[in-house]
N, C-alpha and C positions, 0 to 999 in steps of 0.2 A: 834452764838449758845452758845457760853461763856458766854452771861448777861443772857441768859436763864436758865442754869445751875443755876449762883451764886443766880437767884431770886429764884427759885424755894429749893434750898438751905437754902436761908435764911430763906423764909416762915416755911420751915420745923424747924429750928431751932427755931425760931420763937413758933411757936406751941408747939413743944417738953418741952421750958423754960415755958409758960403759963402751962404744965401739972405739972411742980417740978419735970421734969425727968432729968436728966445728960444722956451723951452720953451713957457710959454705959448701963445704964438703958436702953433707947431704942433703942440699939444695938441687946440687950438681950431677948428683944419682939417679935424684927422683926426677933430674929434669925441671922443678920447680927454681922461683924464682927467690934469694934467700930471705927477702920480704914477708913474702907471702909466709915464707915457713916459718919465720919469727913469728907475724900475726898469731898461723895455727899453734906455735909451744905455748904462747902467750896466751891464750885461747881467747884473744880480740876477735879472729876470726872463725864460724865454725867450718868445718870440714866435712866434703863429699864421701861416700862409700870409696869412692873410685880415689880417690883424695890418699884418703886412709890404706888401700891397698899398693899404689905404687909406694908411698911412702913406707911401708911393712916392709916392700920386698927390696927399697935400697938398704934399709938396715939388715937385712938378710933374715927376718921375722916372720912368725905369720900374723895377720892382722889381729887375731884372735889375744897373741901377745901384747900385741899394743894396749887392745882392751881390757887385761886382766887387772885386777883391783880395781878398777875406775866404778 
């Protein structure tokens, strides 16, 4: 479950860097906390459905995105 995390993570960092956002930044989108969203790139943390879709729609994404290649 941990390399599912870390890719789904990445990806998201991944995307985040293609928008010129820093953590902060789309912390502050999604409303989360930039901890929190470190943990989840890092994939220390794993992440809810509900998790993964606000965070989709601060990157202006669909979730479906997030998950591609992972």
């Amino acid at each position: 479950m941990q390399d599912i995390d870390r890719a789904v993570g990445e990806r998201i960092k991944t995307l985040r860097q293609k928008k010129g956002l820093t953590q902060d930044d789309l912390a502050n989108r999604a409303g989360l906390n930039r901890v929190h969203l470190y943990r989840l790139e890092t994939g220390r943390q794993s992440m809810t459905l509900r998790t993964l879709k606000i965070i989709a729609d601060a990157l202006e994404v669909r979730a479906a995105d997030v998950l591609k290649g992972v």
